[in-house]
C-alpha positions as CSV (number, residue, x, y, z in Angstrom):
1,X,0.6,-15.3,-34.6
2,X,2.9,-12.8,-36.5
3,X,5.8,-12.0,-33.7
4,X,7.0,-8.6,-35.4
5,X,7.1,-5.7,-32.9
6,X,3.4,-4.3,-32.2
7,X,3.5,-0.3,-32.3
8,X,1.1,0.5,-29.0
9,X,-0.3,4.4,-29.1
10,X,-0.6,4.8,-25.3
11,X,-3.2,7.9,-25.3
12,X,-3.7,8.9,-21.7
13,X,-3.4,12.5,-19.7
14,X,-2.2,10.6,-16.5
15,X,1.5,10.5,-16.5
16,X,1.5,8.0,-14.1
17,X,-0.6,6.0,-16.5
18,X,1.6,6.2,-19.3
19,X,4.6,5.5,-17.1
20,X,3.3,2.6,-15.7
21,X,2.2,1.4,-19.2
22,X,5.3,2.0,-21.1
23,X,8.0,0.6,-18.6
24,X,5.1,-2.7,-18.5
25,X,5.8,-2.8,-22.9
26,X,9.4,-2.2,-22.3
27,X,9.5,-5.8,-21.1
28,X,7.7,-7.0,-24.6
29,X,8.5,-6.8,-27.8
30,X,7.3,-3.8,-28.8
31,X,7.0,-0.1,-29.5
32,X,5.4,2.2,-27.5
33,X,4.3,6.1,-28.7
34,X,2.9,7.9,-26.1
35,X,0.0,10.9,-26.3
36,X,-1.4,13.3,-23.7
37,X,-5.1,14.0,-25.2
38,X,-7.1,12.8,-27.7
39,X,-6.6,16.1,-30.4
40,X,-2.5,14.5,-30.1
41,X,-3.9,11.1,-29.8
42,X,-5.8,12.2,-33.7
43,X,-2.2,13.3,-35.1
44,X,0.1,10.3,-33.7
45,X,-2.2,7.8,-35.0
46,X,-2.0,9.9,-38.1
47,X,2.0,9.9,-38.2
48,X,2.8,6.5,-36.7
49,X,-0.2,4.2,-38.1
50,X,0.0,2.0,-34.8
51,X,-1.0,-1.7,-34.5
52,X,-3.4,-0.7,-31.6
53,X,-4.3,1.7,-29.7
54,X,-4.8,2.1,-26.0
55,X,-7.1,4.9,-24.9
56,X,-8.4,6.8,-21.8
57,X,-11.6,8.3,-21.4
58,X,-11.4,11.6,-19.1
59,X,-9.2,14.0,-21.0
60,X,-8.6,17.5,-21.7
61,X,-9.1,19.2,-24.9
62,X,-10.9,16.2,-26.2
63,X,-11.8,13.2,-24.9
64,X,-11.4,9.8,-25.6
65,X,-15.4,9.4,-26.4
66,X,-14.6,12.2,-29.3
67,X,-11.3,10.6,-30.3
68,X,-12.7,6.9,-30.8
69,X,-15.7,9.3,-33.2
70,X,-13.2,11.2,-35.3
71,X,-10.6,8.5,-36.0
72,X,-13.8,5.6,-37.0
73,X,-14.5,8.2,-40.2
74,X,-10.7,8.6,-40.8
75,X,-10.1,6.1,-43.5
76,X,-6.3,5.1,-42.6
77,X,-7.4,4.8,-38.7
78,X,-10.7,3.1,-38.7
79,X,-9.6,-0.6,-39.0
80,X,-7.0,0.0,-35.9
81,X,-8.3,-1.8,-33.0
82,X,-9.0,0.0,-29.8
83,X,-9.0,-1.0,-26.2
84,X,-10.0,2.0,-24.2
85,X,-8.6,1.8,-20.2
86,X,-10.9,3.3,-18.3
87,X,-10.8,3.7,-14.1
88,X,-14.6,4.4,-14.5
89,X,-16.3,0.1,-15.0
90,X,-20.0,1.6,-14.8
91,X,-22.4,0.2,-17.4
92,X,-22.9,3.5,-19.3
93,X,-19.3,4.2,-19.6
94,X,-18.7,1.0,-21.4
95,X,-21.7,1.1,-23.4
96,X,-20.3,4.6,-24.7
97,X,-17.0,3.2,-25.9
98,X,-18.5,0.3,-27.4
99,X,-21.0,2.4,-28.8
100,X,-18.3,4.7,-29.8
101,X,-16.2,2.1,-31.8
102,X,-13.9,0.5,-29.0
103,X,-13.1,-2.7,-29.2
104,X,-12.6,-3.4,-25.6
105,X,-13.1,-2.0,-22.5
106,X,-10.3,-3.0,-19.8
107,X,-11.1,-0.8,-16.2
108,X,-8.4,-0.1,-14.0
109,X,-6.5,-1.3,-11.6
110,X,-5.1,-2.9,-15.1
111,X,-4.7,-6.8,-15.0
112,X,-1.4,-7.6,-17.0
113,X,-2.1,-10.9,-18.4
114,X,-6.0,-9.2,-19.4
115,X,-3.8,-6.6,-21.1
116,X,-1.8,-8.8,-22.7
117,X,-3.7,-11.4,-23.7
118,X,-6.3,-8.3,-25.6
119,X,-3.5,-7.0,-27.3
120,X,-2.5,-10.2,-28.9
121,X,-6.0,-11.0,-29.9
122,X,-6.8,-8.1,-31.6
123,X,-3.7,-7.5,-33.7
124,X,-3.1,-11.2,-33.9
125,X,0.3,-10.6,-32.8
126,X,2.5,-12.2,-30.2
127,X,3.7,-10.2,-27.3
128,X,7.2,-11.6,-26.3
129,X,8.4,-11.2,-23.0
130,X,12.4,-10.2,-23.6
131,X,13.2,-11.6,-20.2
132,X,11.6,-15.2,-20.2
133,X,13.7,-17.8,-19.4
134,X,12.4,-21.1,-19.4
135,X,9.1,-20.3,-18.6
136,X,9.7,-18.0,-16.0
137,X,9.9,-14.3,-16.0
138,X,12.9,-12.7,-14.2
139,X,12.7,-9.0,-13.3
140,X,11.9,-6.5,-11.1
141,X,9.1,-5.0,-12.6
142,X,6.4,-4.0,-9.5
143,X,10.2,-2.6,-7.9
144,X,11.1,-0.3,-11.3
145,X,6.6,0.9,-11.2
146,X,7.3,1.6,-7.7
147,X,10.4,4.0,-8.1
148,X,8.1,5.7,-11.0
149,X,5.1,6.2,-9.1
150,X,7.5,7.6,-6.0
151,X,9.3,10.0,-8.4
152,X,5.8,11.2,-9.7
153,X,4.5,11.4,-6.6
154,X,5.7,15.0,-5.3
155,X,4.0,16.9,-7.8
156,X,0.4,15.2,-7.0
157,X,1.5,15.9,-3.4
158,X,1.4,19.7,-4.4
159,X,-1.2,19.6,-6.2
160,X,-3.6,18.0,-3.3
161,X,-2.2,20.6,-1.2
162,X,-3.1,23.3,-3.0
163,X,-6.8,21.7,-4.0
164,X,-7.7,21.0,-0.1
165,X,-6.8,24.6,0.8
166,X,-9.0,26.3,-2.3
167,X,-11.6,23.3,-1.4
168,X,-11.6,22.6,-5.2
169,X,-13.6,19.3,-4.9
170,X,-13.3,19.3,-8.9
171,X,-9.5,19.2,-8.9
172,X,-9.2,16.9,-6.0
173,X,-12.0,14.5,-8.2
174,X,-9.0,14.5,-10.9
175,X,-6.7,14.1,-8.8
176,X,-8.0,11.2,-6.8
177,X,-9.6,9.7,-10.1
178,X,-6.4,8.7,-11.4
179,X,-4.8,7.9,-8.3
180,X,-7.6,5.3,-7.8
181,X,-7.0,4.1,-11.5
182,X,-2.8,3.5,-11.2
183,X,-2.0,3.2,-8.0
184,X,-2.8,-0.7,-7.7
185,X,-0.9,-1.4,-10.8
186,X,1.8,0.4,-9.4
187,X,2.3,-1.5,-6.7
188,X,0.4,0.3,-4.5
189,X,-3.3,-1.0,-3.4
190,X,-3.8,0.7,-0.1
191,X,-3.5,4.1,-2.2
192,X,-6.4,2.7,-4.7
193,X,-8.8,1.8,-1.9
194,X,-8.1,4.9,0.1
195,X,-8.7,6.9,-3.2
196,X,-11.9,5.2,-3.8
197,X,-13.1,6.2,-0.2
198,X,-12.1,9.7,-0.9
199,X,-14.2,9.8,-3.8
200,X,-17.0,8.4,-2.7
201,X,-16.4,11.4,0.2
202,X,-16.2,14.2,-2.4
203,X,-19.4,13.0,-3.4
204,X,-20.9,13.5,-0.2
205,X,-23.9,16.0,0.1
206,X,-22.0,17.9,3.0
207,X,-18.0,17.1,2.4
208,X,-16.2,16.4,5.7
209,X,-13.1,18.2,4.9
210,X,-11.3,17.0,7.9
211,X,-12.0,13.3,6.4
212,X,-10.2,14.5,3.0
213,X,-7.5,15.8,4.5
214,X,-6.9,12.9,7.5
215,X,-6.9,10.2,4.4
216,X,-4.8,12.4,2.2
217,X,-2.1,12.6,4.8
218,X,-2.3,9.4,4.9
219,X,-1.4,8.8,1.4
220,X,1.4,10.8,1.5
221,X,2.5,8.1,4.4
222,X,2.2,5.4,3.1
223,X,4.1,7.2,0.0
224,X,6.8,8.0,2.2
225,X,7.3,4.8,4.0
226,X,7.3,3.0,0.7
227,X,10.2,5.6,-0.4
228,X,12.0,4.7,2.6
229,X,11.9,1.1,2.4
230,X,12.7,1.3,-1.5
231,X,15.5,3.2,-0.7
232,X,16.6,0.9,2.1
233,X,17.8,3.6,4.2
């Protein structure tokens, strides 16, 4: 395998996502370009011809279904490989971004070594872990996610706030989406699962608001204790 530096296009609204993805690179040898939709995700590809690119599926402006379309027609983009990260494993949304052009199809919580080990396949390049020493990786990597998710975390705090007072179930859907989709990789499970109930909830026929706002509070918990023990205070 060629061990040059892989340029990874990391195309994903969540910033917690592309957080968690680029301080997870900044461990490999590699270099990372980050986008926020898939109408930026067009141009950056455009610009910085990367070796791969690593794509969401529920954005703004347009998708990541639309994106994988327009950039298979673009001559000077249509041989880059695609894995498309999804928090969404259902049969139909895979089959779209096969269908769509994607290479690959990794759902979140994202696995590392899966991640890895994709990356490296399709650009037939190695991924070099900077901090290996004999075998064994030293760092504190989950520590570092941690202190990202936590520094993140106060604006999503807001914004649940403001979505369980308006009752916006489609802004709480978001919301809760993504937290479901990062928060395991982040170091923080209990968040995932208490998402995933949440959703499932929002869902509901007759939505037990009480229920939303009991398990959001307890998000915010657990949040807090972890920023407490973090900070060992």
């Amino acid at each position: 395998m060629n061990n040059r530096a892989i340029n990874i296009l990391i195309v994903d609204d969540s910033d917690l996502t592309r957080s968690s993805l680029t301080k997870l690179f900044s461990d490999y040898n590699c270099n990372i370009i980050t986008s926020i939709d898939g109408l930026d995700g067009i141009q950056k590809s455009l610009t910085s011809k990367p070796d791969i690119i690593l794509l969401d599926i529920l954005m703004p402006n347009l998708d990541g279904i639309k994106m994988l379309q327009v950039i298979k027609i673009i001559d000077e983009l249509k041989k880059i490989p695609v894995i498309v990260i999804s928090g969404n494993s259902n049969r139909t949304n895979v089959f779209a971004s096969l269908e769509a052009g994607a290479d690959k199809v990794i759902t979140k919580p994202i696995d590392e070594d899966v991640l890895i080990k994709s990356i490296e396949e399709l650009t037939k390049r190695k991924l070099t872990h900077k901090q290996k020493i004999e075998g064994v990786i030293v760092d504190s990597t989950i520590d570092e996610l941690k202190k990202i998710y936590i520094k993140a975390f106060p604006q999503k705090e807001v914004q649940l706030n403001k979505a369980i007072a308006e009752r916006d179930k489609y802004a709480l859907g978001n919301i809760f989406h993504e937290l479901k989709g990062v928060s395991a990789s982040m170091g923080f499970p209990e968040v995932t699962e208490i998402s995933r109930m949440i959703e499932l909830a929002l869902n509901s026929e007759k939505i037990d608001w009480n229920y939303i706002k009991n398990q959001t509070d307890e998000i915010i918990s657990i949040i807090e204790r972890k920023t407490f023990s973090l900070n060992g205070d």
